[in-house]
N, C-alpha and C positions, 0 to 999 in steps of 0.2 A: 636116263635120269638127268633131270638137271643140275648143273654148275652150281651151287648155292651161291651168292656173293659173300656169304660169309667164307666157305670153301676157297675162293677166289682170294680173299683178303689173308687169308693164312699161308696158300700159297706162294703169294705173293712177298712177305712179310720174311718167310724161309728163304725164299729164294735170293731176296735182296741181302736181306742183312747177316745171312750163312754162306751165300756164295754160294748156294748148291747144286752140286751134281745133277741131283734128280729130289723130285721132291713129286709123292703122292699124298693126297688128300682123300679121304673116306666121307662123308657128314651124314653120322649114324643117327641125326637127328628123329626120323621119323620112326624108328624103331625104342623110342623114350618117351613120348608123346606120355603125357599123363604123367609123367616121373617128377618128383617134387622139384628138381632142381629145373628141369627142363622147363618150366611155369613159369621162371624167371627172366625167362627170354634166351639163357646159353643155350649152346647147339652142344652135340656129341659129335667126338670129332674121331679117326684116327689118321695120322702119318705114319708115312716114309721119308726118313731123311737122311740123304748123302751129302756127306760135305768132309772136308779137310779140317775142319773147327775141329770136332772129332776125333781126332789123331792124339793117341797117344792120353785121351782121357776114358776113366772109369764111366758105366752107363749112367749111372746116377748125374756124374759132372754134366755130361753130354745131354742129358733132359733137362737138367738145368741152363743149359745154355740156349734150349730150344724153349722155355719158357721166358727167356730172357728176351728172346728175338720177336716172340710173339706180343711182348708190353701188354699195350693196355685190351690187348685183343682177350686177356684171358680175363682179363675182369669182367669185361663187357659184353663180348657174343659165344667166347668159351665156360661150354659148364664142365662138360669130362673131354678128357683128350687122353690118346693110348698114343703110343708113339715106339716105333722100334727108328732107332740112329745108327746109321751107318759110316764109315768110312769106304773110300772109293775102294776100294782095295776089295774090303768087306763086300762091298757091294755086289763086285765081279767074280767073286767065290760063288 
């Protein structure tokens, strides 16, 4: 399958502005096709995100921090995003 660059840009976006660990990207986009939101041009996304940010905050905080990183990305090419956040620690469990 391929890379989306939308995929790329999220990546991307986590990696830089989280410092992450490890960071997986899904783009469930094709499995929404015809979905009202999906019409609008957003893609379905999910991550994996490892990072240090993480530490010591509630999951809710932690989504909201990965929404924070992702800016204008969720306006724009994000429609739905699922996301489980991890801390390094967490990770290696």
């Amino acid at each position: 399958m391929e890379f989306s660059a939308r995929a790329q840009a999220i990546e991307y976006a986590l990696r830089d502005t989280l410092e992450a660990h490890h960071v997986e990207v899904v783009d469930q986009s094709t499995h929404h096709e015809g979905h009202f939101g999906a019409q609008a041009g957003g893609g379905h996304f999910q991550v994996v995100v490892v990072s240090d940010r993480f530490r010591g905050l509630s999951r809710i905080a932690a989504q909201r921090v990965v929404y924070e990183a992702l800016g204008d990305l969720m306006t724009s090419d994000i429609h739905a995003l699922s996301m489980r956040t991890l801390t390094p620690e967490e990770w290696s469990r």
